[in-house]
C-alpha positions, 0 to 999 in steps of 0.5 A: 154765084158768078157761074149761076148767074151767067148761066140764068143769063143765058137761058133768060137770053135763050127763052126768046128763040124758042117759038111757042105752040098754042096753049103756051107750050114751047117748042121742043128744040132739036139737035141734029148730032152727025158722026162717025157711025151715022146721024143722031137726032136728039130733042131738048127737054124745056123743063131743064132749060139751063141745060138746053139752053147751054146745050144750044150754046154750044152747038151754035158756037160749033164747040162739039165739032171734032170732038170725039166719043172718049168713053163707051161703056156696051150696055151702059153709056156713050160719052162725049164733050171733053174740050181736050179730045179734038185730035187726042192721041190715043195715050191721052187721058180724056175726061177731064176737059171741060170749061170753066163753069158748072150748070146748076143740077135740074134733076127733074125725077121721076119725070125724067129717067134714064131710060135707053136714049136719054141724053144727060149731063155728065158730071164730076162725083158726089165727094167733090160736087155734093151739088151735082152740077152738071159738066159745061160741055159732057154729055152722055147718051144712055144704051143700057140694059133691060130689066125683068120686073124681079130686078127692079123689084129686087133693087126696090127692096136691097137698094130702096129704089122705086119705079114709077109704073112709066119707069118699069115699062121703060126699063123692062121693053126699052132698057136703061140704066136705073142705077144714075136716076135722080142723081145726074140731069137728064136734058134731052132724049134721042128722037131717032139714030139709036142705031148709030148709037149701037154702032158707037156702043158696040166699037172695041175699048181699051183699058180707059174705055176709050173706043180703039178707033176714034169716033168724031162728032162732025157737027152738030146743028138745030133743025127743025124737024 
């Protein structure tokens, strides 16, 4: 329950920085994200704002800085924000490292899919976190595949899964990975950058799937446009 409100403070604290629009509409907040392998550029959805506003936090604490790209899987995720891996050898186990609260899970499905590009939350799994709080700091951005339309409808049938219209049209001309829909938050997508992305998602791995060269975040700041 600590954890909880901590963060409800948080984003009651947070909900005052964000200009609105006309009508009521927040502002969608941007985070400049600069590697390695180039700049990303990612926006924040305000319908998950525990995880913005968490997110925010982080950035402006300037907690991502060095930290690096631990795990990268081709066709399927980049993950960062293990709090262990600024400067890690490469014979240390990453993945791990995180701080010490969870974010309660906004799983705002099927809203929020994992089409190419979204950002989500990564997480520990269902056997420990039944709830499906989110990592403090971990994130990943979604590579993924593309999908005829007789794979999804094949997984509708075998797997009980189903698309919304929006949903196919993504995965069949954009890619994704609809196997983590509704089960991980997904906070925020990639704006521009999706060829850094590549770049990182295309790096050599070794056994652990960690890229053989390091890949750093830089920094990462809000920007306006």
């Amino acid at each position: 329950m600590r954890k909880i409100l901590t963060m409800l403070l948080i984003s009651t604290f947070a909900a005052g920085l964000f200009p609105t629009f006309a009508g009521g509409q927040e502002k969608e907040t941007l985070v400049l994200i600069e590697t390695d392998k180039g700049k990303i550029k990612v926006k924040l959805y305000n319908d998950t704002p525990l995880h913005r506003d968490n997110f925010i936090k982080q950035v402006k604490d300037h907690r991502y800085d060095g930290l690096l790209f631990h795990r990268v899987i081709k066709q399927f995720v980049i993950q960062a924000g293990d709090v262990n891996s600024k400067d890690a050898p490469m014979d240390r186990h990453l993945g791990d490292g995180d701080l010490d609260y969870t974010i309660p899970a906004e799983i705002v499905f099927p809203k929020r899919f994992h089409k190419r590009g979204a950002l989500c939350a990564a997480r520990t799994s269902d056997e420990e976190n039944p709830e499906r709080a989110s990592s403090a700091t971990q994130f990943y951005i979604v590579t993924g595949k593309f999908y005829t339309e007789m794979e999804l409808d094949k997984m509708t049938k075998e797997k009980g899964m189903t698309f919304t219209p929006e949903q196919k049209q993504a995965y069949m001309l954009e890619g994704g990975t609809p196997e983590l829909d509704g089960k991980y938050t997904v906070f925020g997508e990639v704006v521009s950058g999706m060829k850094a992305v590549d770049k990182i998602q295309f790096e050599e791995t070794n056994e652990e799937d960690r890229p053989l060269e390091n890949i750093k975040i830089k920094t990462m700041k809000i920007v306006e446009k």
